[in-house]
C-alpha positions in Angstrom: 10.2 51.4 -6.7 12.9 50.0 -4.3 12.7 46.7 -2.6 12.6 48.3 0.6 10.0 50.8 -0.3 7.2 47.8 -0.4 5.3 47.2 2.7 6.6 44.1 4.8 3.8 42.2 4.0 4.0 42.4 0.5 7.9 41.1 0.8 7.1 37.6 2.8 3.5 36.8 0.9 3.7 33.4 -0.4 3.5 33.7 -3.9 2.1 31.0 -6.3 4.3 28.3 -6.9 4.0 27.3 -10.4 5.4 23.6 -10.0 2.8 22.5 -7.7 0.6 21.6 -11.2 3.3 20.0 -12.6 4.1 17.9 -9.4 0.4 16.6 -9.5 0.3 15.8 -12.6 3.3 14.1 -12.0 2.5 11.9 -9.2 -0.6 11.1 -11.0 1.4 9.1 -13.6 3.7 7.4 -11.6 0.5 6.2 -9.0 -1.1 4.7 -12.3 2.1 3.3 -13.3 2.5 1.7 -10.3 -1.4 0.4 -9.2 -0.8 -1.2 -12.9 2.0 -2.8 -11.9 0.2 -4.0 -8.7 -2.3 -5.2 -10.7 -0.6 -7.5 -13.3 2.5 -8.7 -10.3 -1.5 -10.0 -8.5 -2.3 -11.5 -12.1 0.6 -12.9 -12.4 0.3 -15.1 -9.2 -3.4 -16.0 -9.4 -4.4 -16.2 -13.0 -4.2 -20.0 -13.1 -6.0 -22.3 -15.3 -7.4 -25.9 -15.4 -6.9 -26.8 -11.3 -3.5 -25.5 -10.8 -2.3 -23.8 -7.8 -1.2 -19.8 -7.2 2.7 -20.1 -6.9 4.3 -17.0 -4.7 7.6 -16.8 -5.8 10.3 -14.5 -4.4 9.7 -11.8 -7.3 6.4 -11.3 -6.6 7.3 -10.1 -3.1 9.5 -8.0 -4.2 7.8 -6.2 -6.8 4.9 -6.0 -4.4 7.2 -3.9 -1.8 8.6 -1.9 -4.7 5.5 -1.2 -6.4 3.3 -1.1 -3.3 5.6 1.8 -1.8 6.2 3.4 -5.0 2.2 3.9 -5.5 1.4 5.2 -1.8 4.7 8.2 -1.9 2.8 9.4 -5.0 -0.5 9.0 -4.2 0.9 11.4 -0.6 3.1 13.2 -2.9 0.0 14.0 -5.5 -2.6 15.2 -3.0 0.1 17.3 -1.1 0.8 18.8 -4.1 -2.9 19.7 -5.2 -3.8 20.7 -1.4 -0.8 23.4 -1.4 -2.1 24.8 -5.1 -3.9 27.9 -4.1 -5.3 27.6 -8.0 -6.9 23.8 -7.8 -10.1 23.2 -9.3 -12.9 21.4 -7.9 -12.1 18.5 -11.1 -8.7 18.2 -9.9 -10.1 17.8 -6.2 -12.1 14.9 -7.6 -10.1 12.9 -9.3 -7.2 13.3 -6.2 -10.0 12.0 -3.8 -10.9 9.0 -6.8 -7.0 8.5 -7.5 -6.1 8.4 -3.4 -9.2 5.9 -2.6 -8.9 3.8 -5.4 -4.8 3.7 -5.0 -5.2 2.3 -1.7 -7.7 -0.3 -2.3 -5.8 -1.9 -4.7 -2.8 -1.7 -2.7 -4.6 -3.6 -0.1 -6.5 -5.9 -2.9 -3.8 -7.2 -4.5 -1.6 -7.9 -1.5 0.8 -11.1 -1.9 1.6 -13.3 1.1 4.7 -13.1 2.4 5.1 -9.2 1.6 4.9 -8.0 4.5 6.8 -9.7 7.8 4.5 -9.6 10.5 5.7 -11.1 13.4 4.4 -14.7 14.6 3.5 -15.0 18.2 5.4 -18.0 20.0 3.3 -21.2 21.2 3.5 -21.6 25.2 4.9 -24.8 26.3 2.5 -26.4 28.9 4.7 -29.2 29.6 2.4 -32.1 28.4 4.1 -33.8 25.6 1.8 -37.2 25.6 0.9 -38.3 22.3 -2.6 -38.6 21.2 -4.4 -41.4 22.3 -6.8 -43.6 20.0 -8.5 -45.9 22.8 -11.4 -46.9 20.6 -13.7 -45.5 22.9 -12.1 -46.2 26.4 -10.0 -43.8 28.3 -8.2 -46.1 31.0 -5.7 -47.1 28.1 -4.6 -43.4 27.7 -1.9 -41.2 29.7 -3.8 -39.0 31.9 -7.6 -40.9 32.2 
């Protein structure tokens, strides 16, 4: 049988893509991977002992950014991939939804300050610059009453 002898719909049916698995699976890994490394870059800046205090050092940031977008592409990545598989298993299903909700709260969990620049709003200047005023308990002594 020719190609042309087929019916038209038989010619543009999507057929399975057999790397759809594989790219789950994938992505899987790397999200682990990477919601590890979240975890210990958050350990790293507050596991302290005996009174001290959390230092945030430049590195952290950074491997928070890297790590932190690294995680969410393959937690997207992963359940695109196993929505588009016309074979998924209900199992699969499961452990995308556990993998996609737990991915993200520890994204959010183990945020570092400083990782992300959100912008500061601006103080309004009024005008009054007095200093404070420490009358003992009368306000005549003070600028303004």
């Amino acid at each position: 049988m020719l190609a042309f002898d087929r019916p038209a719909s038989v010619r543009w049916r999507m057929t399975r893509l057999p790397w759809l698995p594989l790219i789950t699976a994938l992505a899987s890994v790397v999200a682990l991977l990477a919601i590890g490394n979240l975890a210990m870059n958050w350990l790293d800046v507050y596991l302290v002992f005996f009174g001290e205090q959390p230092q945030v050092e430049p590195s952290n940031i950074a491997a928070y950014r890297i790590w932190g977008a690294i995680a969410l592409a393959a937690l997207v990545c992963g359940a695109l991939a196993h929505l588009l598989n016309r074979g998924r298993r209900m199992l699969g299903t499961f452990w995308q939804v556990l993998l996609v909700v737990g991915g993200t709260a520890i994204v959010v969990f183990c945020y570092i300050p400083g990782a992300i620049d959100l912008p500061v709003s601006e103080r309004e200047d009024d005008g009054y610059r007095a200093p404070p005023c420490y009358s003992g308990g009368d306000n005549d002594e003070c600028v303004g009453g």
